[in-house]
PDB file of N, CA, C and O in Angstrom, chain B, residues numbered from 101:
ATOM      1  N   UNK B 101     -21.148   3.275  -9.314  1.00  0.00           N
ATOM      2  CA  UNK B 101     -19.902   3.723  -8.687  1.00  0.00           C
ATOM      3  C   UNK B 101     -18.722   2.996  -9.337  1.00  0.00           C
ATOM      4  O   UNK B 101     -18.603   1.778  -9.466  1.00  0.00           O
ATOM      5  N   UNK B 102     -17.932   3.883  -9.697  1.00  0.00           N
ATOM      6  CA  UNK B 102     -16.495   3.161 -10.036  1.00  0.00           C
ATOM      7  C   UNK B 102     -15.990   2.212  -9.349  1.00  0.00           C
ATOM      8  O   UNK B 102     -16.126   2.406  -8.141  1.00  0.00           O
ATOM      9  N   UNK B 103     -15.214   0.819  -9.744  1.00  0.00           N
ATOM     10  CA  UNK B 103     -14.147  -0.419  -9.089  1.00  0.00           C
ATOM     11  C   UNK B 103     -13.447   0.582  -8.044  1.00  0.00           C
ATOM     12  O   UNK B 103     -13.526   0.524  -6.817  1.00  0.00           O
ATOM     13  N   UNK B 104     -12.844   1.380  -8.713  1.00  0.00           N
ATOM     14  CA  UNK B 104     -11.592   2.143  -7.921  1.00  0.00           C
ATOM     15  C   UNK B 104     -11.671   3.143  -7.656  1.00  0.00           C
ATOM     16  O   UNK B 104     -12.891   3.188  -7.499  1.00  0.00           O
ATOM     17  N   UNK B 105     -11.198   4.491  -7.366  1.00  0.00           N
ATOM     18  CA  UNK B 105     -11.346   5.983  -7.272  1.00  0.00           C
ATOM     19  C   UNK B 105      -9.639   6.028  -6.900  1.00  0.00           C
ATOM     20  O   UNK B 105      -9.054   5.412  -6.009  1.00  0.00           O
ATOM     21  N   UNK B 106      -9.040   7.054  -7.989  1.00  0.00           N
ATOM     22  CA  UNK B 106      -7.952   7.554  -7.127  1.00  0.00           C
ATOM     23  C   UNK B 106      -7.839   8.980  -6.717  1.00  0.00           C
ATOM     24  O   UNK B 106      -8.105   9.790  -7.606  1.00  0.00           O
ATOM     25  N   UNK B 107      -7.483   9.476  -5.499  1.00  0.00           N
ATOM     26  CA  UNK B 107      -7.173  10.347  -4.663  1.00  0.00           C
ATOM     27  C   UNK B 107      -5.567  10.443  -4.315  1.00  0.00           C
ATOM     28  O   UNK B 107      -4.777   9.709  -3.721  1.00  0.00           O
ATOM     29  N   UNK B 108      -5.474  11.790  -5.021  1.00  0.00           N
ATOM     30  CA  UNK B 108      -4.170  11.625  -4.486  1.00  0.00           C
ATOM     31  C   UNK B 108      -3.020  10.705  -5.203  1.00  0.00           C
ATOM     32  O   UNK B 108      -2.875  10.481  -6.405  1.00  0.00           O
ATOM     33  N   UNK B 109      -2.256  10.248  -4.098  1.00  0.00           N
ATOM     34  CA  UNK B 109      -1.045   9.489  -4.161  1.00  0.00           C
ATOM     35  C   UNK B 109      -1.657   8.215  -3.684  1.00  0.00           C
ATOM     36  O   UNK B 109      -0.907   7.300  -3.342  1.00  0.00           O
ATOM     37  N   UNK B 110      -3.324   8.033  -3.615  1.00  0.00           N
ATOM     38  CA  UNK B 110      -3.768   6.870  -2.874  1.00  0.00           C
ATOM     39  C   UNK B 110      -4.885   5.882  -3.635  1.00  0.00           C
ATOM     40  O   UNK B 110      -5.911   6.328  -4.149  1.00  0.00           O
ATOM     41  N   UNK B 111      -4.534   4.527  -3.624  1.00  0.00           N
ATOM     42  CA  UNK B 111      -5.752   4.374  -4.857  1.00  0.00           C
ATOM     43  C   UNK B 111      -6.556   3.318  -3.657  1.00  0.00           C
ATOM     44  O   UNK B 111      -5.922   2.466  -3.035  1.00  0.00           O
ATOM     45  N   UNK B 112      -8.124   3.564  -3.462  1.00  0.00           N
ATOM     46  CA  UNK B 112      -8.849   3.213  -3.243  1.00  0.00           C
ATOM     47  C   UNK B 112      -9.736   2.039  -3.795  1.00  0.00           C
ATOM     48  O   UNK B 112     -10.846   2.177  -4.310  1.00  0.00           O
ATOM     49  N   UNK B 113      -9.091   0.918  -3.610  1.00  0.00           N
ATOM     50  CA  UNK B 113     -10.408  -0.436  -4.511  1.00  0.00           C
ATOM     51  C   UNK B 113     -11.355  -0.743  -3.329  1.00  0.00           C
ATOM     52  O   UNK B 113     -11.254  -0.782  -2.103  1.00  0.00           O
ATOM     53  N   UNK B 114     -12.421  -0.965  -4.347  1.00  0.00           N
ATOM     54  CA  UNK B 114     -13.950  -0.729  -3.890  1.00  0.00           C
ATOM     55  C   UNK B 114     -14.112  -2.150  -3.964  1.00  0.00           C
ATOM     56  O   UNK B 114     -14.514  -2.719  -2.949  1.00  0.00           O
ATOM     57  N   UNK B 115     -13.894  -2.748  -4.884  1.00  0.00           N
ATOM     58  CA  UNK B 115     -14.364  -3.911  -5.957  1.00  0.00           C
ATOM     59  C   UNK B 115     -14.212  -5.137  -5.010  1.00  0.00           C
ATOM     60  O   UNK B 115     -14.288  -6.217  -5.597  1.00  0.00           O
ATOM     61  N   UNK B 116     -14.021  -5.189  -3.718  1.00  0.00           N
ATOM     62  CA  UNK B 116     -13.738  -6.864  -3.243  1.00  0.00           C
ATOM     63  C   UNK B 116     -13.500  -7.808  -3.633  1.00  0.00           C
ATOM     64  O   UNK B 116     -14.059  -8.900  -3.736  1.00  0.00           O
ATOM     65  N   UNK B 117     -12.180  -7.195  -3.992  1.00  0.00           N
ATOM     66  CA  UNK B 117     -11.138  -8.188  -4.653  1.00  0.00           C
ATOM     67  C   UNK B 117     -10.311  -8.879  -3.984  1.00  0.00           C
ATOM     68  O   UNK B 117     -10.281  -8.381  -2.859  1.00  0.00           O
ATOM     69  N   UNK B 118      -9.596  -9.781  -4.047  1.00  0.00           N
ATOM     70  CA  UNK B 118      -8.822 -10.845  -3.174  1.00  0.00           C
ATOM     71  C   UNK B 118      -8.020  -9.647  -2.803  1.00  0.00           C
ATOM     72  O   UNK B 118      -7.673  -8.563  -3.272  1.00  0.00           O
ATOM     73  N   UNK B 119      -7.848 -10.665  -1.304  1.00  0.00           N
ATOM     74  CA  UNK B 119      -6.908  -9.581  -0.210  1.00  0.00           C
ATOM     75  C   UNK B 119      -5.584 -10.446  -0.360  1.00  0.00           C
ATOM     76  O   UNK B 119      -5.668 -11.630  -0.685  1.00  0.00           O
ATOM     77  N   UNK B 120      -4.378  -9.844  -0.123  1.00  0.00           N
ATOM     78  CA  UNK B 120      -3.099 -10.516   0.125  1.00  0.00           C
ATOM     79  C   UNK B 120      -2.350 -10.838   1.733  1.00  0.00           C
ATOM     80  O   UNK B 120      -2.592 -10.188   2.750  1.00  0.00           O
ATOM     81  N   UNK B 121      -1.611 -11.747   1.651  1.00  0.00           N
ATOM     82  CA  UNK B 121      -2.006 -12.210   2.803  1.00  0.00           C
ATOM     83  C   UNK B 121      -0.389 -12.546   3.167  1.00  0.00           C
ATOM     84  O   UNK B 121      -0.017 -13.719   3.128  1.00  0.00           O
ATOM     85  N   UNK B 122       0.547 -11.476   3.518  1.00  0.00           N
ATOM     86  CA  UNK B 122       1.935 -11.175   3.762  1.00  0.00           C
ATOM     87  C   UNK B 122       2.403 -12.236   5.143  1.00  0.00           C
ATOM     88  O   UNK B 122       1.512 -12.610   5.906  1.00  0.00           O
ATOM     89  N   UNK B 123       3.604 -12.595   5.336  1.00  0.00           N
ATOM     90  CA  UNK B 123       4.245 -13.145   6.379  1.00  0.00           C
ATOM     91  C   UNK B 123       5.006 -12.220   7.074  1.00  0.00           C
ATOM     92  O   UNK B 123       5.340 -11.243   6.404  1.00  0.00           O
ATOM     93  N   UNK B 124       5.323 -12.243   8.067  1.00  0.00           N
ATOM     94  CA  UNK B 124       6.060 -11.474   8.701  1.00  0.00           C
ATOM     95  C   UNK B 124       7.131 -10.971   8.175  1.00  0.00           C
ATOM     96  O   UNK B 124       7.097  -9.782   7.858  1.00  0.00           O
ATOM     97  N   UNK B 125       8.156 -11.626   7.988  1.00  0.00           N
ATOM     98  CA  UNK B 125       8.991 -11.008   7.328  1.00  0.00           C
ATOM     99  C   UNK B 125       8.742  -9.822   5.846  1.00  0.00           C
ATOM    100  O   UNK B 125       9.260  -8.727   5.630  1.00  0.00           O
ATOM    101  N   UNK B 126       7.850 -10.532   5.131  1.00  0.00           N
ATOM    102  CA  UNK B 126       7.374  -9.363   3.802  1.00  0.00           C
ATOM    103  C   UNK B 126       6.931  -8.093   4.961  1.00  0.00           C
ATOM    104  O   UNK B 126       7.792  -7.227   5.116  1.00  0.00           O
ATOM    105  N   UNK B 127       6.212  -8.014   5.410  1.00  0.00           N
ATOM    106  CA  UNK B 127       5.604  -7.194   5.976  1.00  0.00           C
ATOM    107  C   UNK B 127       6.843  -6.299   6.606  1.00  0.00           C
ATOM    108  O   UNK B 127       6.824  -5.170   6.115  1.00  0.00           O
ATOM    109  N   UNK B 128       7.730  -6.454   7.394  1.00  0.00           N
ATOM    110  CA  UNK B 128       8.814  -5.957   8.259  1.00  0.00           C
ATOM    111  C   UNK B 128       9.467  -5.701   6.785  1.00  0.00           C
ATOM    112  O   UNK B 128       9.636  -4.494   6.956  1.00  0.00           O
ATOM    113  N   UNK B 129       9.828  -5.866   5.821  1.00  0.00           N
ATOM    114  CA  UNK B 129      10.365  -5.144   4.372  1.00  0.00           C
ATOM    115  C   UNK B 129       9.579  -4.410   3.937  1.00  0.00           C
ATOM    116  O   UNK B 129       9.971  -3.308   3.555  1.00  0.00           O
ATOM    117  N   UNK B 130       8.192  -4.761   3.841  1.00  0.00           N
ATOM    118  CA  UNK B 130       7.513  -3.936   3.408  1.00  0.00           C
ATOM    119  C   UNK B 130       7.506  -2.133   4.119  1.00  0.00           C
ATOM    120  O   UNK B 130       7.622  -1.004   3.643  1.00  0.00           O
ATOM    121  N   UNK B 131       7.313  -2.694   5.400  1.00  0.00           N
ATOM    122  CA  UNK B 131       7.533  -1.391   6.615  1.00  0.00           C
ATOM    123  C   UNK B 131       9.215  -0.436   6.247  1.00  0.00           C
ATOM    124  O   UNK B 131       9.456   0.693   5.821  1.00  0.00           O
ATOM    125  N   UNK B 132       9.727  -1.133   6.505  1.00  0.00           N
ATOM    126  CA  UNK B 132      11.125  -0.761   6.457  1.00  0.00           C
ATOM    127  C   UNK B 132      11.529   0.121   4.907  1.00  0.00           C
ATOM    128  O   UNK B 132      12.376   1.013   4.841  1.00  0.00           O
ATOM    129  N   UNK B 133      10.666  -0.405   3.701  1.00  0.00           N
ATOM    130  CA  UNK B 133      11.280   0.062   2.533  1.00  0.00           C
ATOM    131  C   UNK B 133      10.212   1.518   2.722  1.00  0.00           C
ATOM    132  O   UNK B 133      10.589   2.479   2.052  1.00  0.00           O
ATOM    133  N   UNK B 134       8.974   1.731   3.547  1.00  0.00           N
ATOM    134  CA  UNK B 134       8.191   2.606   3.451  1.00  0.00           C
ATOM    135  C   UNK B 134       8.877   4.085   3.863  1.00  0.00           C
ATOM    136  O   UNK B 134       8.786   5.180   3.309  1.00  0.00           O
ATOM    137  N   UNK B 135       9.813   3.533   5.421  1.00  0.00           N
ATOM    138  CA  UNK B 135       9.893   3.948   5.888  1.00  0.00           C
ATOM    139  C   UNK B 135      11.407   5.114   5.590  1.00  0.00           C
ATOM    140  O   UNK B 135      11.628   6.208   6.109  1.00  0.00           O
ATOM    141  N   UNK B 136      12.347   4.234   4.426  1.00  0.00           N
ATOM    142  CA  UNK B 136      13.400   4.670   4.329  1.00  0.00           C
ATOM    143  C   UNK B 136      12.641   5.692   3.057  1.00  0.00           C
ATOM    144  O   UNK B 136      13.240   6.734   2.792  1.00  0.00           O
ATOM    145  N   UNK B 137      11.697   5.469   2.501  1.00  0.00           N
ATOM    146  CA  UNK B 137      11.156   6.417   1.305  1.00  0.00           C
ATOM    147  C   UNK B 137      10.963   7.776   1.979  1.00  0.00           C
ATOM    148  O   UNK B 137      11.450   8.813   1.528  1.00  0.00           O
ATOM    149  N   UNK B 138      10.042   7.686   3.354  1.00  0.00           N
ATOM    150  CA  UNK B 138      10.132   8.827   4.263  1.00  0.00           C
ATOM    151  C   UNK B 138      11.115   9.417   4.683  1.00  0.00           C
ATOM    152  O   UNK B 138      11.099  10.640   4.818  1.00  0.00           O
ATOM    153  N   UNK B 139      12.061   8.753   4.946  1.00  0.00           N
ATOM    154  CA  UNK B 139      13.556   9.510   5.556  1.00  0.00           C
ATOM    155  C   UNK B 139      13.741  10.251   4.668  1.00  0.00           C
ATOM    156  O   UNK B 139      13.993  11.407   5.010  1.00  0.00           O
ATOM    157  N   UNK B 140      13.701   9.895   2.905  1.00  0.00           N
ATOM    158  CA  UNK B 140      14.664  10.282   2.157  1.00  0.00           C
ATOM    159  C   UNK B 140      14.129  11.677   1.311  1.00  0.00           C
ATOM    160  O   UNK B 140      14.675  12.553   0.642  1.00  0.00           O
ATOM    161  N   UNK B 141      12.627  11.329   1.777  1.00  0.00           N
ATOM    162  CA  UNK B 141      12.102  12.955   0.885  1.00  0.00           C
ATOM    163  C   UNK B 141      12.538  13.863   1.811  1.00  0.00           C
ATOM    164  O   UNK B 141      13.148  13.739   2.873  1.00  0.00           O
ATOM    165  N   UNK B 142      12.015  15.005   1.072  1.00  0.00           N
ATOM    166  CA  UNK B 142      12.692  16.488   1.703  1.00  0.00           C
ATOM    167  C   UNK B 142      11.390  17.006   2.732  1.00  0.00           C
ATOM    168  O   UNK B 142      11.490  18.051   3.375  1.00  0.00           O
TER     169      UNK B 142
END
């Protein structure tokens, strides 16, 4: 089986690779920049 598979607009790692490990604040930017990407498509 492949490390990765992509689908889509979505990439899937298989490979159990180190996880990242955000603070609140990244996370609340992270959300927020997702979210203005959604507003802005059609």
């Amino acid at each position: 089986m492949p490390k990765h598979v992509l689908m889509s607009d979505y990439e899937i790692i298989t490979d159990g690779g180190r996880r990242r490990r955000w603070k609140a604040p990244e996370k609340l930017r992270i959300v927020e920049e997702t979210l203005e990407e959604w507003a802005d498509s059609p």
